[in-house]
Structure formats: C-alpha cells, structure tokens
C-alpha positions as CSV (number, residue, x, y, z in Angstrom):
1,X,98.2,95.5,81.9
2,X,99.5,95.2,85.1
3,X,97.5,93.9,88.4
4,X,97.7,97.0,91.0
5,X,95.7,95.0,93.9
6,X,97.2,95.0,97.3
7,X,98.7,91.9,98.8
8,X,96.2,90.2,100.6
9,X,97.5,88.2,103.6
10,X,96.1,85.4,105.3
11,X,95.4,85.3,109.0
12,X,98.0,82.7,109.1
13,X,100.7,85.1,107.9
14,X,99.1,87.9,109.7
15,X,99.8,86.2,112.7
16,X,103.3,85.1,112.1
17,X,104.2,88.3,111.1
18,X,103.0,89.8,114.1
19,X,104.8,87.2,116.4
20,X,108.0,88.3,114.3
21,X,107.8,91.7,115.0
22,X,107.1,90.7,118.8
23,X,110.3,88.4,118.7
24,X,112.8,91.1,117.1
25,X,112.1,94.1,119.7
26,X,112.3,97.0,117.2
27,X,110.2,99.6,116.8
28,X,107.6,99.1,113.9
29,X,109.4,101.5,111.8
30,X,112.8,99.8,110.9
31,X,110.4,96.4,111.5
32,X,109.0,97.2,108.4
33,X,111.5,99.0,106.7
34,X,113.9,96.1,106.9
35,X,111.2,93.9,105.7
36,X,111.3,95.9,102.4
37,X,107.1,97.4,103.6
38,X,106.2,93.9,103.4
39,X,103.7,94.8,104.7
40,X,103.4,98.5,104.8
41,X,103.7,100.6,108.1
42,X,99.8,101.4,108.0
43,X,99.0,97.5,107.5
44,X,101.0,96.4,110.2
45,X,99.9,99.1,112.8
46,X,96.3,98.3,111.7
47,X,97.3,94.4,112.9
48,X,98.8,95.1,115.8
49,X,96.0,97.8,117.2
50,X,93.2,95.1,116.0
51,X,95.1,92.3,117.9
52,X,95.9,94.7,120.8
53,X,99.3,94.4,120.7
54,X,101.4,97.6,121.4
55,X,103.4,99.0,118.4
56,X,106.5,100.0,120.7
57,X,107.1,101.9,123.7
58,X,106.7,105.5,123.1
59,X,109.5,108.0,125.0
60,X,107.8,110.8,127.0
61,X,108.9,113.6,128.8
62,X,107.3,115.4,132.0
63,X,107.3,118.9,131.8
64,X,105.5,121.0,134.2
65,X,103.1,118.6,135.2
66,X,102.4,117.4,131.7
67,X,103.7,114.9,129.4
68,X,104.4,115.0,125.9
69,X,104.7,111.9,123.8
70,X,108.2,112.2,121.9
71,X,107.2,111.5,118.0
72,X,109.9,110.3,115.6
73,X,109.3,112.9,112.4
74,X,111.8,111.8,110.5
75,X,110.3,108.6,110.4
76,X,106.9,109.6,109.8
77,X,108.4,112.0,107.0
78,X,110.1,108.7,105.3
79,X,107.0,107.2,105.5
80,X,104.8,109.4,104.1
81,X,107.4,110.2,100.9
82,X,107.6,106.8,100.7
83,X,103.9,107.0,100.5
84,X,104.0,109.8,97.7
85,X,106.6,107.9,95.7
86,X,104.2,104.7,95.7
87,X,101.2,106.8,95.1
88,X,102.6,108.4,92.1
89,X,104.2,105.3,90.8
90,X,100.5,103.8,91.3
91,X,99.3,106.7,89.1
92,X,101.7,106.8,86.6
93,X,100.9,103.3,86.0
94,X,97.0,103.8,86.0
95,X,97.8,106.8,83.3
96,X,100.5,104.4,81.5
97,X,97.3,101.5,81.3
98,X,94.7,104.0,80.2
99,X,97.5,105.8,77.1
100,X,97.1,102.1,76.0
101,X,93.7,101.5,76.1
102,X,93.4,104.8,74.2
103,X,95.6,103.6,71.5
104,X,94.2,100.5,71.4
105,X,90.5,102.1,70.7
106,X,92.1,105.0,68.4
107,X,93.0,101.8,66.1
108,X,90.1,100.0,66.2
109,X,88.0,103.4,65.6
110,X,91.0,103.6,62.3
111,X,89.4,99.9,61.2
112,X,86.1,100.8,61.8
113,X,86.1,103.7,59.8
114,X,88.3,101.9,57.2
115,X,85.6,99.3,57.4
116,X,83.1,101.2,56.9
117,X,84.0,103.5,54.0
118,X,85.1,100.2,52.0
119,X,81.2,99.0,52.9
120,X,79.8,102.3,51.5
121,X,82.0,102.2,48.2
C-alpha cells in the first residue's frame, strides 16, 4: 500500500533551502515551483515566517491616502488547484487502499465461511 506521509526535512536542509531561496532573489512562488513543490509553497512560507525571513517584497500602491498590497491571484489560484489536484490524488489513493483492504477481507470472510461449513459437515 503506498506510504502517504509528508516529507519530513531536517533542520539542516531546512536551512539550506532557505539560504537558497535567499541566494536566487525570486519570489517564493516560481522558488518553489521550479523546485517541482519541493517543498510545498505552505512549507516554505511556514520556514521563512518562523526564521523571520521575508518571503519577497510585496508591490503596493497609494491611493488616497491608503495603500493596498498588490496580491498575485493567478498564483495563488495555481496554488490552490495544485492543492486540489494533490488533495484528490491523496484521496483517490486512500479509497484505492481501502477497495483493497475490502477485497482482501471479502476473501478471507469466503475462507472462513468455506472453512466453516466444511467443519460443520
């Protein structure tokens, strides 16, 4: 059956991805994305918040007196259906594990029964 636990890092990696994505000056985004989510958005913005480093400048724009962070949707829109898609894949496989549990009871509840009428013969 397959293994669905997360990849655990260790602080050593932790730390050398972080230095990574402070050497290459992109935006945490296509950092990760280029990485193949190795780690996953979410992970790495956890790191860098816990170590206080800053995930990227944000753009903003005055208006009126008031400013408005700028917010990349499309990005955050690819993230979160790449979310779905891994969320679904993660259940499909949880359903796919538990159809062969199922069938692997359903045939020993056949040699059971089997069993058990050839007992009471």
């Amino acid at each position: 059956m397959t293994d669905f636990k997360s990849k655990t890092y260790t602080n050593e990696q932790i730390e050398a991805i972080i230095a990574e994505y402070k050497k290459s000056g992109k935006g945490i985004t296509l950092f990760c994305k280029e990485r193949g989510h190795k780690p996953a958005y979410q992970t790495l913005k956890g790191w860098l918040d816990a170590a206080g480093v800053s995930s990227g400048p944000k753009a903003t724009v005055s208006n009126a007196g008031s400013t408005v962070v700028q917010t990349d949707f499309k990005a955050m829109k690819e993230v979160f259906e790449q979310q779905k898609k891994a969320y679904a894949d993660n259940l499909n496989g949880v359903i796919d594990g538990l159809k062969a549990k199922i069938a692997e009871l359903q045939k020993d509840l056949e040699a059971a029964e089997a069993e058990l009428e050839e007992f009471t013969k």
